[in-house]
N, C-alpha and C positions, 0 to 999 in steps of 0.2 A: 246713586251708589250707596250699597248698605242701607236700605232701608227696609231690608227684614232681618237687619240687628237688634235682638234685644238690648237697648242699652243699660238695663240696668241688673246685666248680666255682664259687665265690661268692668275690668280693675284696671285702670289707666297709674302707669307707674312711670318716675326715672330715678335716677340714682345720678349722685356724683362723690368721685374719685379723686386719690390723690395717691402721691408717693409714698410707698410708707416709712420711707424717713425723711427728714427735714430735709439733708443737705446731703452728698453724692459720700461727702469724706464719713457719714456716720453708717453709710452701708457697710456689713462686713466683707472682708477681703474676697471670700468663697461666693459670697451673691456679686460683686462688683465683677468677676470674672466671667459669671454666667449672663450678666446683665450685658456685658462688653457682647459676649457671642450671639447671646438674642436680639440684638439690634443692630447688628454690624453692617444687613443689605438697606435697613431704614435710617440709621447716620450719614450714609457717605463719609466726606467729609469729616465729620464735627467729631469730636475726642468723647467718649462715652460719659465723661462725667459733664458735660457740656448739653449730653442728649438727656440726661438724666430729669431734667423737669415734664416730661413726659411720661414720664413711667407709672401715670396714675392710670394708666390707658391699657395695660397692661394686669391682669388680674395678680401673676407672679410676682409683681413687684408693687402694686399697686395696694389700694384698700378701700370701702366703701365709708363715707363718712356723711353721709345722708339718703334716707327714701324718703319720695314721699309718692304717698296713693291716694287715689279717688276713685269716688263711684258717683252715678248717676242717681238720684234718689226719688226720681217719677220716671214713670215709663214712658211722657213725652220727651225726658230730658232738660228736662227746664230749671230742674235746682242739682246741685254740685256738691258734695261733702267730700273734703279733705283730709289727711293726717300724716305726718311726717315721722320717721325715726332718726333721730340723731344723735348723737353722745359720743364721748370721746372714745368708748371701747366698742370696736367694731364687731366684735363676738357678742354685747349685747342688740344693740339693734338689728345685728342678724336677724339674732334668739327671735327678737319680737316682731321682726315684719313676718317669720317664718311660724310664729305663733298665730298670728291674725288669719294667713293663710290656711293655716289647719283649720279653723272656724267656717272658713268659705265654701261652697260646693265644688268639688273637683271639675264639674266642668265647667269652671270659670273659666273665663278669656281676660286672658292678658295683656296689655295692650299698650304700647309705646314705641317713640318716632325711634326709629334703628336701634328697637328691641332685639329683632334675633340677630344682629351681630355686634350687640352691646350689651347692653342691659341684662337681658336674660341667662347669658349664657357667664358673663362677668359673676353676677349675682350665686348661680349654680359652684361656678369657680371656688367663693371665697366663703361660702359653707363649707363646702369639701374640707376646705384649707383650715376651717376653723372647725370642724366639728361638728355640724350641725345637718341633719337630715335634712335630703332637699325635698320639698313639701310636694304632693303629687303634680299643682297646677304647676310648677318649673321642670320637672320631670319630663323629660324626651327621648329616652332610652327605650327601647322594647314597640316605642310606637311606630305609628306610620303617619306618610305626611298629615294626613288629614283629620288624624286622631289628635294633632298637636293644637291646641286652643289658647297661639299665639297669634296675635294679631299689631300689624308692625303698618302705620302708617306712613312710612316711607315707601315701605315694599305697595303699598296700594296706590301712592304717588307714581309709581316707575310703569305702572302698566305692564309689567314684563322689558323693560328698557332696564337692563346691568348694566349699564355707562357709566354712572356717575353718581354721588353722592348729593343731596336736598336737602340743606340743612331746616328745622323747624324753625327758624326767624327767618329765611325766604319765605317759607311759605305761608307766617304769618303773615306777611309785609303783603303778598298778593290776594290774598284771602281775606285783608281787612282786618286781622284779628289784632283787636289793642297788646299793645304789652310795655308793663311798666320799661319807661326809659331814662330811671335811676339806679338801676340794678347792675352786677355784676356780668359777666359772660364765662362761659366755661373755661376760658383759657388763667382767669384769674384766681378760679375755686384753691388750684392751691396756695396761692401766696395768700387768701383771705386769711386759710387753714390752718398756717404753718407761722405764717408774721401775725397776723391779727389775732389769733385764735377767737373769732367769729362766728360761731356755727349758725348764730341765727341770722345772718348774712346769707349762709349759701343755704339755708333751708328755705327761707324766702325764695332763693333762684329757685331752687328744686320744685316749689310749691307752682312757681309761675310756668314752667316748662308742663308740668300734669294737666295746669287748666288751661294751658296753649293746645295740649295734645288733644284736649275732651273738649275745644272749640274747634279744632280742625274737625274733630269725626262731625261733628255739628252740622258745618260748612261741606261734607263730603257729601253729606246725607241732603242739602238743599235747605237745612233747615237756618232760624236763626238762634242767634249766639248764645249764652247764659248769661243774664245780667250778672252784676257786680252783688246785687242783695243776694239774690239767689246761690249765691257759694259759702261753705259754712266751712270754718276753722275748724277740727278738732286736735285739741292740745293732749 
């Protein structure tokens, strides 16, 4: 599978989110209402300010507070370059993962584990919201499916099976792909965020998720891994 991907025509991305305020009581009264009615079928139960640690999940209420990208940088796929945006103002690392973008060929492919009902469209969201032209390669409006040069290793998991949800540490776990197991998990990103003010904690995770994602397509393709020398920071 995928083995007439060019991969070094692949921008392997993820993102993580948080709430954009600390605590439920700092939202204002006018979003705490709207917030109460956008998740009324997804609480049940649970009192809104209770559901409120969620809400990084949500683009309207949420905000991005790291990317990080990679690319492939031989055409066998054997060395990995990296780079993150993080910073405490989310209009600048916008600016600049949507700078880098402009630099790339428009018909780069995109490429992340539940990209097109996460990532991608989150990402689209919180330019909007911030100001920021969406760069052509996020761009989905005006196209058609096949013109869209997103690529979502989930959706190539599923085979066409819409059941269910594969999270990427399943299927590193069965695919053998190491992954640091001192590190954080999504569900902590915001208390790293919010209580630690950590960023280079969840940019680590971020960074490990990218080179989990560009081991899976590895493994998709039949090939083997990326060693550990072969991946390169860029700061």
């Amino acid at each position: 599978m995928l083995e007439q991907l060019d991969l070094q025509n692949l921008l392997l991305i993820d993102i993580e989110t948080v709430p954009q305020y600390r605590k439920y009581g700092d939202v204002p009264k006018h979003l705490q209402d709207l917030w109460e009615q956008k998740t009324a079928y997804q609480r049940k139960e649970l009192l809104a300010e209770d559901f409120y640690e969620r809400a990084g999940i949500w683009a309207e209420f949420g905000k991005v507070v790291c990317i990080s990208a990679g690319v492939f940088t031989s055409a066998e796929g054997i060395s990995f370059r990296i780079k993150s945006y993080c910073c405490e103002e989310e209009n600048e690392l916008l600016e600049g993962f949507a700078t880098m973008l402009s630099r790339q060929p428009t018909n780069k492919i995109l490429c992340a584990h539940n990209g097109k009902e996460f990532d991608f469209p989150y990402l689209c969201r919180r330019m909007l919201i911030n100001n920021i032209i969406i760069p052509p390669q996020l761009q989905t409006f005006g196209k058609k499916p096949w013109e869209v040069n997103h690529l979502d290793t989930m959706e190539l998991w599923k085979f066409g099976d819409h059941k269910n949800y594969t999270s990427l540490s399943l299927l590193a776990a069965i695919f053998n792909i190491p992954t640091p197991k001192d590190d954080i998990d999504g569900s902590e990103v915001d208390r790293v965020y919010w209580e630690e003010n950590d960023q280079q904690r969840i940019k680590t995770y971020c960074q490990k998720d990218v080179i989990t994602t560009a081991q899976l397509i590895k493994r998709f393709r039949g090939e083997e891994l990326i060693s550990e020398e072969n991946i390169t920071y860029i700061d």
